[in-house]
Steps between C-alpha positions, in 0.01 A plus 500: 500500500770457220401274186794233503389174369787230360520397169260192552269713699529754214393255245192352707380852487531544173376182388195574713471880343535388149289217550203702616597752145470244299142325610379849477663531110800701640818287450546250250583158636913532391509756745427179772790310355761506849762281554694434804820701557807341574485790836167488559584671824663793377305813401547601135725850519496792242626826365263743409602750279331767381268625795325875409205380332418178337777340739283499792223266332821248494570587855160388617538170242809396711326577847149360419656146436755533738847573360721680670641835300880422617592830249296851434732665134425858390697750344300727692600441887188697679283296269694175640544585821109538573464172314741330751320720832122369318623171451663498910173592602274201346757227582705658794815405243688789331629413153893600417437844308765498132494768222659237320318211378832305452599481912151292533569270130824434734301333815490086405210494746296725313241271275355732276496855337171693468558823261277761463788780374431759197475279177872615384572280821318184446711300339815565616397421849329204373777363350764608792257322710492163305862493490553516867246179555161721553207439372289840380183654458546782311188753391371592156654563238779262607739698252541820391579380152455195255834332575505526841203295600610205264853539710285450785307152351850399416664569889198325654494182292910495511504508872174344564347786727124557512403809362149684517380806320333754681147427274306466808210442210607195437408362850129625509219219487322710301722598253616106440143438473456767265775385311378136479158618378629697235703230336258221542309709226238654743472841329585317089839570337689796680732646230562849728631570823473856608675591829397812662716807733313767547611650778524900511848599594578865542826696443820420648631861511686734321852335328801675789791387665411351799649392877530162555345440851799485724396139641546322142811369400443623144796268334295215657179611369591575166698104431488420139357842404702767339574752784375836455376737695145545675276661243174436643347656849432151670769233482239228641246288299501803187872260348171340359490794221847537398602240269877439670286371775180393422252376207202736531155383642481234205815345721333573840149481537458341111722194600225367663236536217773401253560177672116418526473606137768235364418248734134464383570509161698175503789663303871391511813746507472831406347484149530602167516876543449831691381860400424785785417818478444787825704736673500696826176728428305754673803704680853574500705341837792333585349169375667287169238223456209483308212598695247384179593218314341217316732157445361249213668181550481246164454147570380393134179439557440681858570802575578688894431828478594677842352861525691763793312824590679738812249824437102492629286169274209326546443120496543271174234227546471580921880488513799679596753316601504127312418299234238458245465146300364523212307183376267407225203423788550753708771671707684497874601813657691415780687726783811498662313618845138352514522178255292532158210392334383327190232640268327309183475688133185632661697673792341258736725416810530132486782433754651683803927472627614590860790624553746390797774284558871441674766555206827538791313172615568308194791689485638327833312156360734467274808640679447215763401204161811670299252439160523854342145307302367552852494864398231692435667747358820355340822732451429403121155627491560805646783596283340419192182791588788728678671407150108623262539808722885619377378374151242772486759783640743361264265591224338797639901685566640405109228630355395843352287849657209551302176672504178226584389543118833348384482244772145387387573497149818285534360233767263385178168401520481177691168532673662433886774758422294775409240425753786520740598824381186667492491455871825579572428867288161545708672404805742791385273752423291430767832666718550779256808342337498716144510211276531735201795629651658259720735247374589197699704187406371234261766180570636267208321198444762285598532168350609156786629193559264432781693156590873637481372886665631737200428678226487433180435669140533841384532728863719163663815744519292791617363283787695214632768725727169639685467095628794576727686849632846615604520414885707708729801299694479314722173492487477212175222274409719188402395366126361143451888387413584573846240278640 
């Protein structure tokens, strides 16, 4: 039997659904805040685009509250194609197949745009999207630079089109709750974030020259990036290492952490400062990005330090993959997957989070109220932690190679720095990285203008082109004074 509700069904569903989430902790009440629709008995209709990977968690968002995917985009057509034959099976409707994300912006019965492309994508399609009358959910990072996730704030608010990040975080009942206890003062003053990504990644491959699978329209693919040839073994998912395409795993996995991070620490903007220091460690592949890095974020008096490891680790404080606050009474370590926990100065657990909650539900919420403050996870929000994440690449890519010795004695001796690095060397050595011999990049400590997003001070010259890039025509982010 084929799923096929209408758009009033759709939302009693939902209602119902997030209701249930959110007695149980899992959904915040804005994510109950409906509003009729002026065609309450039309289905909401969208393009997907994007469908080899993290795609297909947006395909089930759209059938498991009852939209109808009208449009299935992929550069790569055997990747769409069995997205469209999938898709015909559950609802017994095919979608219209299109390499080109443009011939679905151009259907007026299309509602909304869900992107899950390679970051270099985002916010192109994004913005392409707004302009044709769609709203968008578009995953993490929602840019694959600075500027291009303010453009995206600025196309949203200009043409009033809701707008979600793909910080599924955000939605969890345990993670709100988490949040909530940690700034009504449960664990003292918190003056340190520290988000957490260690998650072993192996090599890519040897450096070549590369076939293009013969299904990909590679001119497609390749949009705002410079187009070169095929240097890696495995076109698929691995754009996350090469920096034309992607923004490492502090941009992929880290996003998450990062948002978590700034989020609980109350901070505005993006701060005072950034210094980073990593590089890709441990073997010789294909791969650009840092696969060992450590960001330190300066927000006067708090600091987010967000630590990346891609070779073999252990746990820092039962943790691999989130975030660590800090307090004066105690500490929360919370997860990404399984929720978190709060410990006193004693190490005594003293509160528990769940995870679990609907994030494309109060996506939809607020596509049907048309508040983008319905949102869990604002466009705003998620480019200002997509925005921490190219700060610390920015730093980590003007800076200099240098042995771990140097690196040590130039970070200073702030107690949280050098703690920090200690790690980071064990973690090293611990893989048989030579620290003696091995240099690896230590990034300018960049000096910002959290509020106006540039640099200032003595590197400002140095860094502020790496806020933007050259894009390849026709494929153009438009600039804020084409909004």
């Amino acid at each position: 039997m084929s799923s096929r509700f209408t758009r009033r069904e759709m939302l009693e569903r939902s209602m119902l659904t997030a209701a249930a989430a959110a007695t149980a902790g899992g959904v915040p009440q804005s994510a109950l805040a409906w509003e009729g629709s002026k065609n309450a008995s039309e289905k909401l209709r969208s393009v997907v685009i994007g469908v080899r990977s993290r795609g297909k968690s947006h395909i089930g968002g759209c059938l498991s509250h009852g939209v109808e995917i009208a449009y299935i985009a992929d550069a790569d057509e055997s990747i769409g194609q069995k997205a469209c034959d999938d898709i015909e099976k559950k609802t017994g409707k095919r979608p219209t197949y299109v390499q080109d994300m443009r011939k679905a912006f151009d259907d007026d019965t299309v509602d909304f745009a869900s992107i899950a492309t390679p970051n270099h994508w985002h916010a192109l399609a994004a913005i392409w999207a707004i302009q044709s009358g769609k709203d968008v959910y578009v995953e993490k990072p929602v840019s694959h630079n600075v500027s291009e996730g303010r453009r995206i704030v600025q196309f949203a608010r200009k043409y009033g089109k809701i707008v979600q990040t793909g910080t599924q975080c955000r939605s969890m009942g345990g993670t709100i709750e988490a949040i909530d206890f940690i700034k009504a003062g449960k664990i003292g003053d918190v003056k340190i974030a520290r988000g957490l990504c260690f998650k072993p990644r192996g090599s890519i491959g040897a450096k070549g020259n590369y076939d293009v699978p013969a299904s990909v329209d590679f001119d497609v693919w390749t949009g705002p990036a410079p187009m070169k040839p095929l240097a890696r073994p495995w076109l698929h998912y691995d754009w996350h290492w090469v920096w034309d395409t992607g923004n490492g795993d502090l941009g992929n996995q880290g996003i998450h952490q990062m948002d978590i991070a700034r989020w609980g620490l109350g901070v505005e903007g993006l701060g005072q400062g950034v210094i980073s220091y990593g590089g890709r460690l441990g073997y010789e592949d294909a791969g650009e990005t840092a696969n060992s890095q450590v960001t330190i974020h300066d927000y006067g008096d708090k600091k987010l330090i967000f630590e990346t490891r891609g070779l073999k680790t252990g746990a820092y404080k039962g943790s691999k993959i989130g975030v660590i606050f800090h307090g004066s009474e105690g500490y929360v370590s919370l997860s990404s997957y399984t929720g978190g926990v709060a410990f006193d100065k004693d190490g005594t657990e003293i509160a528990k989070f769940n995870a679990g909650g609907d994030h494309y539900g109060n996506f939809l919420a607020a596509v049907e109220s048309r508040k983008h403050t319905d949102l869990n996870a604002d466009i705003e929000e998620g480019h200002l932690s997509s925005a921490l994440c190219h700060l610390g690449n920015v730093s980590l890519r003007t800076g200099a190679q240098l042995t771990a010795k140097e690196i040590q004695d130039r970070l200073g001796s702030v107690k949280d720095r050098q703690e920090t690095f200690e790690r980071f060397s064990a973690h090293l050595a611990y893989n048989k990285v030579d620290l003696e011999s091995t240099k690896f990049g230590l990034g300018l400590a960049l000096d910002l203008d959290g509020k106006k997003e540039v640099f200032t001070g003595t590197h400002a010259e140095i860094a502020n082109p790496w806020l933007t890039r050259e894009y390849r025509k026709p494929y153009i982010v438009p600039t804020a004074d084409q909004v």
